[in-house]
N, C-alpha and C positions, 0 to 999 in steps of 0.2 A: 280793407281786408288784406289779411298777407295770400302770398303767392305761394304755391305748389314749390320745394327745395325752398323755400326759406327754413330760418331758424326757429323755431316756437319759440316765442316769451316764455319765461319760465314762472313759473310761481308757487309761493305756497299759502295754502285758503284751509278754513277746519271743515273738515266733514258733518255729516249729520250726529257724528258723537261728541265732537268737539277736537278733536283729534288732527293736526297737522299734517298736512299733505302737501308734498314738493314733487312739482313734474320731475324736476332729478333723478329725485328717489327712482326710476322707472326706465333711466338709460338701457337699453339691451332690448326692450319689449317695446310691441309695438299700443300705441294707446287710441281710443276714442274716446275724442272729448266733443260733450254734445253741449249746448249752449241751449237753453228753452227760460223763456220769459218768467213764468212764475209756478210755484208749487200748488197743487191739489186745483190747477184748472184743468178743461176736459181735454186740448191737445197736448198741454204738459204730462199730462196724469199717464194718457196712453203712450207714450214714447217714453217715459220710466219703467211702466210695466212692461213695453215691447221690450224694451233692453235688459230687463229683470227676468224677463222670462226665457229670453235667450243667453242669460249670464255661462252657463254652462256650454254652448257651443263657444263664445268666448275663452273662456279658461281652459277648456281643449287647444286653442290657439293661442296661445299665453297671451293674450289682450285684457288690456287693463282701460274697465271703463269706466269713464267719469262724469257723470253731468256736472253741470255751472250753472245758475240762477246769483239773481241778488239779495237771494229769501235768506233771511238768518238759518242761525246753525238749528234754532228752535224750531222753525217753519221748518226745517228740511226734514229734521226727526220727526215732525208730528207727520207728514207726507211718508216718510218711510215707514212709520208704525203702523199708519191707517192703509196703507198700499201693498204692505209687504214684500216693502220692495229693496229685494239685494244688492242693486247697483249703489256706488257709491257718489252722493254728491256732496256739492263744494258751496260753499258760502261765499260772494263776493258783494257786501253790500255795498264797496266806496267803486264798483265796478272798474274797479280798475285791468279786472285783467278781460273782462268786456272788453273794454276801451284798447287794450295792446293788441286785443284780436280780429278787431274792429266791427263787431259785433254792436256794440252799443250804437242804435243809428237814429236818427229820425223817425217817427212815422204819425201814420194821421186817423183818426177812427172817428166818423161824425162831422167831420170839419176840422176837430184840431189835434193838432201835433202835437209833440211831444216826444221824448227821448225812452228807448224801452230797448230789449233786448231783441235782434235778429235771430230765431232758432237756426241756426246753423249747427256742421258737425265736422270735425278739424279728425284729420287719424298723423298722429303724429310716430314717424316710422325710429329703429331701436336709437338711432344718431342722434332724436332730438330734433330731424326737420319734419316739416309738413310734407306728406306725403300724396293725403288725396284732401279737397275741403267740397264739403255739398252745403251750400247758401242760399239761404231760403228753403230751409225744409218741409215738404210735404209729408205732415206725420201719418198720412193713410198707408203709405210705402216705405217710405225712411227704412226703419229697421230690417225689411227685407233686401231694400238695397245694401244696407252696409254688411250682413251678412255673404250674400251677394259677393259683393267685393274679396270676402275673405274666403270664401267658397274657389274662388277659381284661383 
């Protein structure tokens, strides 16, 4: 996992329209970038809409936010059309920026393991470092936490 003042990996991954996205692009703002395992499952689902639904007290705070999954550009559109949901997410199916953010970990369900995504959520401040990271997310509060954070 990176550390608090580190530098965020940069990257760029297509959104749900297909459309190129570079953390760059976004120098000067500060960003949330969430990390959740897969599209249209039931923790996924409510932490899109949590964030969909507070997109507006965001863009009040010029916060730009972004999920990450390794769902195609495809899966993210059919999630966004069925969800109606405004946030915007990112495609990384060769997980590589998983993997820069060290998200991509181990884990075990039943007996066996296997490699999946860590929901985590990175707030990367206008410079481009990391500013706060919460690992291992608990989506019952998450989104009031991060709010939360931008509230005080």
């Amino acid at each position: 996992m990176l550390e608090i003042g580190s530098k965020a990996p940069l990257f760029s991954l297509q959104n749900q329209d297909g459309n190129n996205v570079n953390l760059i692009d976004f120098k000067g703002k500060k960003v949330v970038l969430f990390f959740y395992p897969k599209d249209d499952t039931s923790g996924c689902t409510r932490e899109a809409i949590g964030f969909s639904e507070k997109k507006s007290f965001f863009d009040d705070k010029d916060v730009i936010i972004l999920g990450l999954s390794k769902d195609s550009v495809k899966s993210h559109e059919k999630f966004c059309n069925k969800h109606d949901l405004s946030v915007t997410l990112l495609s990384d199916p060769e997980t590589e920026v998983n993997k820069k953010y060290g998200v991509w970990q181990e884990k075990s369900m039943y007996g066996k393991t296997y490699f999946g995504t860590q929901r985590s959520t990175f707030i990367i401040d206008e410079s481009g470092s990391i500013e706060k990271i919460w690992p291992k997310v608990k989506v019952a509060t998450h989104i009031e936490e991060v709010v939360d954070y931008f509230s005080n």
